[in-house]
C-alpha positions in Angstrom: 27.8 144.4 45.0 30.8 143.0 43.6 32.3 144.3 39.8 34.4 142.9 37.6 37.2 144.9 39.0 37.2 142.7 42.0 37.4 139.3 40.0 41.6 140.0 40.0 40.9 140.2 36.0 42.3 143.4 34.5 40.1 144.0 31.2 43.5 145.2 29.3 45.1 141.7 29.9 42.3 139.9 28.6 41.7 142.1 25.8 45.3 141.9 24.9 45.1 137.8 25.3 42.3 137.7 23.0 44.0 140.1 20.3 46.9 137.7 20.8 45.8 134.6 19.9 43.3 136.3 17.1 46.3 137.4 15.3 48.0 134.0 15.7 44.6 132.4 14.4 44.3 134.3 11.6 48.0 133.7 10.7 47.3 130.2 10.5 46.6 127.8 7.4 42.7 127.3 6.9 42.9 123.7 7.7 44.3 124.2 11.2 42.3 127.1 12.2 39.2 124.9 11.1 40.4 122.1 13.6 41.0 124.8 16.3 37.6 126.0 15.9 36.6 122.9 17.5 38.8 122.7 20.5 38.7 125.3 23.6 42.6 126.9 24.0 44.4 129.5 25.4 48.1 130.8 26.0 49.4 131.1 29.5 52.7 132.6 29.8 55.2 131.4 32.1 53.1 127.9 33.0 54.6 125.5 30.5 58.2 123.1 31.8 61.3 125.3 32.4 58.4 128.7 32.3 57.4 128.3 28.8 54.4 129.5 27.2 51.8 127.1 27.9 49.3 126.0 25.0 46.2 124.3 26.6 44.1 122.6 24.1 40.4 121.2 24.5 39.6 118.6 22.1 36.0 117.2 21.3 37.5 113.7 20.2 40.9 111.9 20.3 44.3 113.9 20.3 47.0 112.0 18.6 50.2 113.1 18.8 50.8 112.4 15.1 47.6 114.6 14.0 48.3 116.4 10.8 46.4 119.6 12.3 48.2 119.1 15.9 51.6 119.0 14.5 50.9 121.9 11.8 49.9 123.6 14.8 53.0 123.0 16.7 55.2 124.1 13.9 53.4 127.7 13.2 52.9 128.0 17.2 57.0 127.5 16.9 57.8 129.9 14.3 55.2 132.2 15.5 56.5 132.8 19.6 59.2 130.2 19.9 59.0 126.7 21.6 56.0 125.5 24.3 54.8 123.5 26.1 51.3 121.9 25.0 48.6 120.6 27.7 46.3 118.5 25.3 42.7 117.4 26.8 40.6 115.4 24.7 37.1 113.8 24.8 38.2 110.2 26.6 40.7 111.5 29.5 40.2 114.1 32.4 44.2 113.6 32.3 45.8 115.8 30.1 48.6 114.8 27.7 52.1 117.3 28.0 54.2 117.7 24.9 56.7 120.1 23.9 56.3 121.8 20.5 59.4 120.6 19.2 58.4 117.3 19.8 55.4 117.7 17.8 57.7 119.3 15.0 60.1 116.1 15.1 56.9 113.8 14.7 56.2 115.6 11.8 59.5 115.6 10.3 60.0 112.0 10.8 56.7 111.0 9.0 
């Protein structure tokens, strides 16, 4: 009989994933947690270009880049453990769209 101690998950690291990004959700401005609530995400560290911390994002409808929510995101991700990479999925693509956080963060700036 196989247990979850022989998936290759260790319980701690999951738990301290989840604690992770519950902190960084809370942190967040109503608005953008709302949006978030619709998507599927996670962190990976390491997985991003040049080993950044990777955002994936699952979206029910259209990402677009110059997304109010997505960019507000960007920015607090930003402040909150530096720059990342973002993996956005959305409703109309099996491809995902890459985008640095900074990028984001100069959309919005130049708005």
């Amino acid at each position: 009989m196989s247990t979850p101690a022989d998936s290759g998950y260790r319980w701690q690291d999951v738990l301290k994933q989840y604690e992770r990004l519950s902190q960084f959700k809370a942190w967040l401005p109503g608005s953008v947690r709302g949006w978030l609530d619709r998507c599927e995400w996670t962190l990976t560290p390491g997985a991003g270009q040049s080993n950044l911390l990777l955002l994936t994002l699952r979206c029910p409808e259209r990402v677009r880049l110059r997304d109010p929510h997505l960019i507000e995101l960007a920015e607090y991700a930003q402040s909150y453990w530096g720059p990342l990479d973002l993996s956005l999925f959305s409703a109309e693509s099996p491809e995902p769209v890459r985008v640095l956080s900074q990028t984001l963060v100069d959309i919005g700036r130049h708005s």
